[in-house]
Every structure is written in C-alpha cells, then in structure tokens.
C-alpha positions in Angstrom: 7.3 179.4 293.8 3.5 180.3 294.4 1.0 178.2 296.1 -2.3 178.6 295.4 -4.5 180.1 297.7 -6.9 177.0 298.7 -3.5 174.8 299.2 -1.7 177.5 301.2 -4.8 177.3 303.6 -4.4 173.4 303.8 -0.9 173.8 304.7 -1.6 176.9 307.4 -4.6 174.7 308.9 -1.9 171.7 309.1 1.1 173.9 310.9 -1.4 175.3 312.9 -2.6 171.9 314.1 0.6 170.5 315.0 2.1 173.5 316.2 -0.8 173.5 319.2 -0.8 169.7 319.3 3.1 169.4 319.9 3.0 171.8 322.3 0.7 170.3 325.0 1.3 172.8 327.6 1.7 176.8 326.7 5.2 177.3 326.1 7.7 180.0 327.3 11.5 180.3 328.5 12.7 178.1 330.8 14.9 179.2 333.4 16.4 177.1 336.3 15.9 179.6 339.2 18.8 177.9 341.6 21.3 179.3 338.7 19.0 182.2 337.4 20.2 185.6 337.1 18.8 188.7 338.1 18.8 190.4 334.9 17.5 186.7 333.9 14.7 187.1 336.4 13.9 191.1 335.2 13.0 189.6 331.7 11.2 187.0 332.4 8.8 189.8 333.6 8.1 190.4 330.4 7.2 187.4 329.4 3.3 185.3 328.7 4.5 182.2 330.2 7.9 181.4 332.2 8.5 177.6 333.2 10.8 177.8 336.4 12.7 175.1 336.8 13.9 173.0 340.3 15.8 170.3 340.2 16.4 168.0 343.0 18.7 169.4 345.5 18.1 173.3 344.4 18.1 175.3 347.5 17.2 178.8 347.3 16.0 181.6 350.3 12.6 181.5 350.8 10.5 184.9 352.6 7.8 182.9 354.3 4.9 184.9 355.0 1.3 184.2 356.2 -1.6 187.0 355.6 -5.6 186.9 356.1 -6.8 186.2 359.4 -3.4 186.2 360.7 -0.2 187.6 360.0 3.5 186.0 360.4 6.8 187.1 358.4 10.0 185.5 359.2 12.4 187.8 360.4 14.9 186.4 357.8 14.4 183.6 354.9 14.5 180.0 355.4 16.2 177.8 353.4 13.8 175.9 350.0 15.4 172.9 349.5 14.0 170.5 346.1 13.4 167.3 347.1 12.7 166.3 343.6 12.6 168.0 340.3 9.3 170.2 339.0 8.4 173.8 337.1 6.4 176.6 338.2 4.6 178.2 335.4 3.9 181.5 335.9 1.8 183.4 333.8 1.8 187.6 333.4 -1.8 187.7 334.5 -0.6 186.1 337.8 -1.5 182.7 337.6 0.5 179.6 338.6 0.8 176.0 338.2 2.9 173.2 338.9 4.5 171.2 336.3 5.7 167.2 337.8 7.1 166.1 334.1 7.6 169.2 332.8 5.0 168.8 329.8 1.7 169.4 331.2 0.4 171.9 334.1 -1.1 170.6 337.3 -4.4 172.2 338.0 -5.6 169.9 340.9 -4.5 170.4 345.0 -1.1 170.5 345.1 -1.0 172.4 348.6 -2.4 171.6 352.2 -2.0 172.9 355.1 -1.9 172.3 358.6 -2.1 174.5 361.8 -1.0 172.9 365.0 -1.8 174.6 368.5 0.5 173.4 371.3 2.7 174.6 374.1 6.1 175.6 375.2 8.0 176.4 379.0 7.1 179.7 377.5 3.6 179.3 376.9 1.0 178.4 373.7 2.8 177.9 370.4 2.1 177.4 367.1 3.1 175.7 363.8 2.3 175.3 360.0 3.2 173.2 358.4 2.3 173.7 354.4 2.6 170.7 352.2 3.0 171.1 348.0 3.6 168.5 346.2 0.8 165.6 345.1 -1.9 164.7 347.1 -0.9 161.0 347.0 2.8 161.8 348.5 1.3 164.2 351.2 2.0 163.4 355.0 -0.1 161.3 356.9 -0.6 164.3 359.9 -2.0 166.3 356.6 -4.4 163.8 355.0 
C-alpha cells in the first residue's frame, strides 16, 4: 500500500512527536550496577546514554578520592551502600545526572560538602563529609 507523500509527512511529524514526548528523559540501556557485569559495563562504553541503576540496599566498592587544592586517595575502597533507590545517567561526552523516579534527570545541587578541622591524641585531623542526594534531605551540619 502507498501513502501519499503529504499524509506520509503527517504521520512522520506525528511518530516524531510522540516518540520525543513519551520519552521525557533521553533514553538508553539500563543496567543495575550492584548485579552488572564487566563485559556489561565495557559496552555500555559505547553507548549515548546509560541509566545506572541503585536500588535500596546496593552496596558496591567505592575508590574515594579528593583532587584540586588537596589530594587524598583511600588506600583501599570503602563500602557505597543505597539508602534508597536512584539512576545515574551518564552520557559519552562525560556528563552526569541523577535520576530520583527514574523518568526525568536532576540538574539542580544534588551534592554538598563539608570539611571539618579538628584534633586527635595524635594531632590535627580532618574529615569530609560529601552529601548527594536532595537538598531538602541533606544533613543539618551541611545546610
């Protein structure tokens, strides 16, 4: 069957319409990254978007470093634990956001830091303590 050419572009401008507006947020393969594997994790290089998954009670190693004015590198990972579910989209060109219903991406402040200075029997210590998550649910020591 053959549609004419003015109708085919009706129905092209409509699946093109819905397409975006079903899709909300860009869309690519979602992976939970607790379970992921590493040949799961090699192709998602490869992809435009990746939604990374964390459910509630995911623990996974985390390398924590700190760079810039300062430099600190645990001399082993610590331990990520989820305390409630969320995506990180990643995109190829490097950026990232964070997903709380995983439809739409979070562009506002979802990290704070805060540096304490204090002391020890074996002299001046210091902490960070870096907080991601909504601003409403942060800490009161990081508000």
């Amino acid at each position: 069957m053959r549609i004419a050419p003015t109708l085919q572009g009706v129905l092209l401008a409509f699946l093109a319409i819905t397409s975006l507006s079903a899709c909300g947020a860009p869309q690519g393969p979602r992976i939970r990254f607790a379970q992921a594997s590493p040949s799961q994790l090699a192709a998602a290089e490869r992809e435009e978007v990746v939604w990374f998954e964390f459910k509630q009670g995911d623990a996974v190693p985390m390398v924590f470093l700190v760079k810039g004015i300062v430099d600190a590198e645990a001399d082993t990972p610590i331990r990520l634990t989820a305390t409630r579910d969320f995506w990180v989209v990643s995109f190829r060109d490097g950026r990232q956001y964070f997903s709380f219903d995983g439809r739409s991406l979070y562009q506002g402040e979802v990290g704070k830091f805060g540096l304490f200075l204090t002391s020890s029997d074996q002299g001046p210590a210091t902490g960070i303590m870096l907080y991601i998550g909504r601003p409403q649910d942060a800490p009161p020591e990081l508000r």
